[in-house]
C-alpha positions as CSV (number, residue, x, y, z in Angstrom):
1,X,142.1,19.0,76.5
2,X,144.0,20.8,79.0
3,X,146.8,18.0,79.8
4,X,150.1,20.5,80.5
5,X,152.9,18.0,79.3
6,X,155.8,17.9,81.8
7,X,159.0,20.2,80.6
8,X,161.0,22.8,81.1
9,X,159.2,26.2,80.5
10,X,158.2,29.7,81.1
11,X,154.7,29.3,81.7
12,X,151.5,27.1,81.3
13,X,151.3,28.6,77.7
14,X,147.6,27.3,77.1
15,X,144.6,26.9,78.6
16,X,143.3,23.9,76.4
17,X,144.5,22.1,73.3
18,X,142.5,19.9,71.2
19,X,143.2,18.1,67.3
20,X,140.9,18.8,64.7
21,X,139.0,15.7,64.1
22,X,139.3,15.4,59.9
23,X,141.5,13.8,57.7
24,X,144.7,14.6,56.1
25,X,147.3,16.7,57.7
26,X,147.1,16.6,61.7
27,X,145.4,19.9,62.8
28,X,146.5,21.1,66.3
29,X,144.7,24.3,68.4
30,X,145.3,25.7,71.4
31,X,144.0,28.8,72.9
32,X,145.3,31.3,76.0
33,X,143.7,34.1,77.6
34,X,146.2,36.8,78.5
35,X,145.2,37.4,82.6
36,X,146.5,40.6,84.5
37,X,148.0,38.1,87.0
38,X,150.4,36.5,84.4
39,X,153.7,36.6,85.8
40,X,155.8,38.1,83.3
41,X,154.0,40.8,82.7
42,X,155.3,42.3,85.6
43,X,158.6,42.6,83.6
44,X,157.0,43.0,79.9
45,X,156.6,45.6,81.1
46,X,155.6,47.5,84.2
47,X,154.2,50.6,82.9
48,X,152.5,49.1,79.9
49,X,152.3,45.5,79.9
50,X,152.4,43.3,76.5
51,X,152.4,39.8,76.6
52,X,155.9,38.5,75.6
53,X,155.8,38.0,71.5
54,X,158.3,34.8,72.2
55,X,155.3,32.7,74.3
56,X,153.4,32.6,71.0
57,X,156.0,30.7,69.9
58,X,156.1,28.8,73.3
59,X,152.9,28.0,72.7
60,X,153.6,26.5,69.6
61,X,156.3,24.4,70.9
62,X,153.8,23.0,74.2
63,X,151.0,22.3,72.0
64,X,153.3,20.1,69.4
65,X,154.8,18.6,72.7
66,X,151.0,17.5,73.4
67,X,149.1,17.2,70.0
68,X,152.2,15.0,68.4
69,X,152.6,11.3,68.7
70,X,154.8,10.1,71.9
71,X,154.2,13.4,73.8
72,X,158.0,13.8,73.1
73,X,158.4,16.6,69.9
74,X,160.4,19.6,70.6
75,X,161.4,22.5,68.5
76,X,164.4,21.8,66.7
77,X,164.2,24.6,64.2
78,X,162.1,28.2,63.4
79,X,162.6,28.7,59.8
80,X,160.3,31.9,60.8
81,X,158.3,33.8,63.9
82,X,156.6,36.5,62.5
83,X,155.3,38.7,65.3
84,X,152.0,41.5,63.4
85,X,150.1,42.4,66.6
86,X,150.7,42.5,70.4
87,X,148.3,40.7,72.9
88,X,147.5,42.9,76.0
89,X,145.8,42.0,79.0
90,X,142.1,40.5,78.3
91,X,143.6,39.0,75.0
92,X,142.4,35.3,74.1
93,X,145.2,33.9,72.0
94,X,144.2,31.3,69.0
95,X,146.8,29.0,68.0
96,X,145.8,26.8,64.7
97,X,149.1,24.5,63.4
98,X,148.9,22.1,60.7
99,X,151.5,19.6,61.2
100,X,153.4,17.3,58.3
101,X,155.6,14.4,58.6
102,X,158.7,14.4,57.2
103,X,161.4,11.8,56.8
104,X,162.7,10.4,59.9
105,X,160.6,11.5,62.8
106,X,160.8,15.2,61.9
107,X,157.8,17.4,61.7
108,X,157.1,20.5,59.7
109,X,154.2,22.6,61.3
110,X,152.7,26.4,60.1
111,X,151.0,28.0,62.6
112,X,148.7,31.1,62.6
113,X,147.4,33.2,65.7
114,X,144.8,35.2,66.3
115,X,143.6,37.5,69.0
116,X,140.0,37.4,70.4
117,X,138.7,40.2,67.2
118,X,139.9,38.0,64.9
119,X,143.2,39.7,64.0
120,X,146.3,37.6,63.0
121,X,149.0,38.6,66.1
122,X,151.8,35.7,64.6
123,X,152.8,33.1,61.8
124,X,155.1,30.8,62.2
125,X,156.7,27.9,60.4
126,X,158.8,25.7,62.5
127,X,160.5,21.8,62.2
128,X,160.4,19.7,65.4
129,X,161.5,16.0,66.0
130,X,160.0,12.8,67.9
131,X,163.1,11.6,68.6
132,X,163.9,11.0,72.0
133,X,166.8,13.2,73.7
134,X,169.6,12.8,76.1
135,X,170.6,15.3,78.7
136,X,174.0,17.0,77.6
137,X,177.1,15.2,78.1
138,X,179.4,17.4,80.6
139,X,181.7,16.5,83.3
140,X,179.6,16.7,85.9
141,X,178.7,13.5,88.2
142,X,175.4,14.9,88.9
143,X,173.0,16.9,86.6
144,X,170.3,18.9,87.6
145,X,167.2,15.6,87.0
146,X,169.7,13.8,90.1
147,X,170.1,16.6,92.3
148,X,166.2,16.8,92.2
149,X,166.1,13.3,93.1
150,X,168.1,13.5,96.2
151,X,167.1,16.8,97.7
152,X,163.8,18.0,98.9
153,X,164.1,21.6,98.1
154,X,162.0,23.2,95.1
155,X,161.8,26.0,93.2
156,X,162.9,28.6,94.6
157,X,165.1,27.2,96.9
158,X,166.8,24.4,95.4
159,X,170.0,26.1,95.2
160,X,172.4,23.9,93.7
161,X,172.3,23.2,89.5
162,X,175.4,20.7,89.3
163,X,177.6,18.5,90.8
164,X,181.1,19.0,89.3
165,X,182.9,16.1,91.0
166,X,182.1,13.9,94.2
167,X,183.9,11.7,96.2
168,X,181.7,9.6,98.3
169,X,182.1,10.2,102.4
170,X,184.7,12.9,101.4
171,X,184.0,15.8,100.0
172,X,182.0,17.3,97.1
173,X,182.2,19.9,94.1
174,X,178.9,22.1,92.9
175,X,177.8,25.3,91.1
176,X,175.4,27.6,91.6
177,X,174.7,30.0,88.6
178,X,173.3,33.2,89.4
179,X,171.5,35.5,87.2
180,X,169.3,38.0,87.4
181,X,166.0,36.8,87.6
182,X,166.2,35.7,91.0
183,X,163.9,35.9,93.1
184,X,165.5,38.1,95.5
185,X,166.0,40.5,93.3
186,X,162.8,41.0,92.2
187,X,161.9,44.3,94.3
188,X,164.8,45.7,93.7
189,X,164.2,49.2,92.0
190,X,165.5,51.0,89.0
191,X,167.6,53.2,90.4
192,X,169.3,50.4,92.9
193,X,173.6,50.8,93.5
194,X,175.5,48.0,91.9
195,X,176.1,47.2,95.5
196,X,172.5,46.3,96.0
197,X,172.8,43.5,93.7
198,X,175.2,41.4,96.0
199,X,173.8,37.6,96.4
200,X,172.3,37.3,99.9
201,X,174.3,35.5,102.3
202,X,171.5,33.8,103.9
203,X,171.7,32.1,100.3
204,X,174.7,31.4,99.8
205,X,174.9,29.5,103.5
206,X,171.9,27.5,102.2
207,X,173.2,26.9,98.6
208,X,176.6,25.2,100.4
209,X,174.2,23.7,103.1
210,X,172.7,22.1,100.5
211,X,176.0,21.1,98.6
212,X,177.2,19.3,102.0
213,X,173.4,17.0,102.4
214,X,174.2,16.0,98.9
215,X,177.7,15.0,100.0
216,X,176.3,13.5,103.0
217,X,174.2,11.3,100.9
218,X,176.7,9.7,99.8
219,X,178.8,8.6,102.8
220,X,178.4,5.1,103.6
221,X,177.4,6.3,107.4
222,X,174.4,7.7,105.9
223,X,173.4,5.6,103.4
224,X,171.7,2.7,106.2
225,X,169.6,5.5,106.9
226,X,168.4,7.0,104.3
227,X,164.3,6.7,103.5
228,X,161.4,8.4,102.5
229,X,160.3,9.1,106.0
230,X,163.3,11.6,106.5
231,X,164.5,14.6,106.6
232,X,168.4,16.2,106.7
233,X,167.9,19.2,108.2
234,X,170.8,22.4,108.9
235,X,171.2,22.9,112.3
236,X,174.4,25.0,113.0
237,X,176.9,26.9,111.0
238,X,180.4,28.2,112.7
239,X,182.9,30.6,111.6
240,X,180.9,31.5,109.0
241,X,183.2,34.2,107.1
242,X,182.6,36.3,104.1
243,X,185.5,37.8,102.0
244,X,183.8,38.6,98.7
245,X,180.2,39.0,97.4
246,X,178.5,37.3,94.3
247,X,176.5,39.0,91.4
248,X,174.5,38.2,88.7
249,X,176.4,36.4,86.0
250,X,178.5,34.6,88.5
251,X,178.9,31.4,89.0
252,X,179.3,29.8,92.5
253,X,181.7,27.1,93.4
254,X,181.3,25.4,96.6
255,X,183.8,22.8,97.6
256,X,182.8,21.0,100.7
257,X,184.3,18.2,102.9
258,X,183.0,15.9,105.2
259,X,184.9,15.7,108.5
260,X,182.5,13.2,110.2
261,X,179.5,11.5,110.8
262,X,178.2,10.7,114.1
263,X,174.8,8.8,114.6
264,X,172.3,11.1,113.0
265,X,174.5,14.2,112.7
266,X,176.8,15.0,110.3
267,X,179.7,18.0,110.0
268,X,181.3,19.5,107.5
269,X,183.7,22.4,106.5
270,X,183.8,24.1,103.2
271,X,184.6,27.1,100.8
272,X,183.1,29.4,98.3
273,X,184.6,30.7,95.5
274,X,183.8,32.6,92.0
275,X,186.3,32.1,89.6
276,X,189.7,32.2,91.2
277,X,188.0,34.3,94.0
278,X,187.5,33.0,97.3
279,X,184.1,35.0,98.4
280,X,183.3,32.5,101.6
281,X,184.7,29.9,104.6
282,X,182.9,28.3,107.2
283,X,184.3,26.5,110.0
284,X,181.6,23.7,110.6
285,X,178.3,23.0,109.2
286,X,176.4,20.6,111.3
287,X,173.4,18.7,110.1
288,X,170.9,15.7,111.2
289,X,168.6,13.8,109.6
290,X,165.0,13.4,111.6
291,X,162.2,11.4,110.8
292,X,158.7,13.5,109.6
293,X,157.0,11.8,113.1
294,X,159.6,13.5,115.3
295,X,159.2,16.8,113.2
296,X,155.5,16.6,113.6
């Protein structure tokens, strides 16, 4: 079986999966071939790359996500990750896991890998649970499964993670956490100046961009029109001033207001700040929603 279950993760951290077909204890495997073009062995690491000891364990934690019944389990505890032998490139990783129930609707599952001689790379013991979860409770009025829902943007330009508070047709509240695994810093090189590390302001215009279409969303002007077959797209941005710069580890606030909407084009005004620091105003932000035909 090669059914990747949908969740948050690293990688695709199999290739297939499939039970053992005997009695007693539920008997999972999975196996992986560690390819040159993996991704994060461009980080792990550059002059010498070994595949990161953790995705063992990711395996793991997608193949009890699969094998297990409801296609819900997740990891809840490693009572150990031993890590013997690394996996370079050309590798074939083995995963067998036996899998107990417990009381409730935990799990308790051992796991051994193995490389493509044979060797034993990892053992693990680890308890997951069936149970279904919640996203955390917070403050915020949207979470990140939402702001999916409203905006078209995907990895990696979706550039908002949270709505902190939202007052329909009015104005609007979001975060943007930056860290340093973005994209854009990706080429940067060793020996870069702290200054180098400064979050593009093309980004940050499209990060508040996309702060004001989820605020324009929610306008009652907007809402008649909303559908499937369109589009809000940024047109214009005026008086567009930068007084600060963002790094990794920051957190972005933009607060955004809606001054009007006319027919099928909306404006805005709004600020961005880290911490108590202002880093960015702009004047006007003008935006319109078009159908997919007339963008054709």
């Amino acid at each position: 079986m090669t059914i990747q279950i949908p969740t948050a993760a690293p990688l695709a951290a199999y290739d297939r999966w499939w039970p053992s077909a005997t009695t007693g204890p539920l008997v999972l495997h999975a196996r992986k071939v560690v390819e040159a073009t993996e991704p994060s062995l461009r980080g792990h690491f550059p002059r010498f790359p070994i595949y990161p000891g953790v995705f063992v364990l990711e395996t793991l934690s997608q193949l009890i996500r699969a094998g297990l019944p409801g296609g819900t389990a997740r990891v809840c505890r490693v009572s150990s990750l031993r890590l013997i032998a690394p996996l370079l490139v050309g590798d074939e990783l083995s995963i067998e896991a036996t899998a107990r129930p417990q009381e409730g609707s935990t799990w308790e599952v051992s796991a051994t890998g193995t490389r493509r001689d044979g060797s034993v790379c990892a053992t693990m013991r680890v308890t997951c649970t069936t149970a279904g979860g919640s996203a955390p409770a917070g403050d915020g009025v949207l979470e990140h499964s939402q702001i999916r829902a409203l905006l078209p943007q995907r990895f990696p330009m979706l550039l908002v993670d949270r709505v902190l508070e939202l007052r329909a047709g009015e104005s609007i509240t979001t975060t943007k956490a930056i860290t340093a695994n973005e994209p854009c810093y990706a080429d940067l090189p060793d020996d870069a100046a702290p200054s180098c590390f400064a979050y593009p302001v093309s980004l940050l215009v499209e990060s508040l961009g996309q702060s004001a279409a989820l605020l324009w969303q929610h306008s009652e002007s907007s809402a008649e029109k909303r559908g499937p077959r369109r589009h809000l797209l940024f047109l214009t941005a005026r008086g567009y001033e930068v007084s600060g710069e963002a790094y990794p580890g920051d957190v972005v606030r933009h607060v955004v207001r809606l001054d009007q909407v006319v027919a099928d084009t909306g404006f805005c005004h709004g600020e961005s700040w880290v911490g108590d620091r202002r880093i960015a105003r702009v004047e006007t932000l003008m935006a319109a929603q078009r159908p997919d035909e007339q963008l054709r």
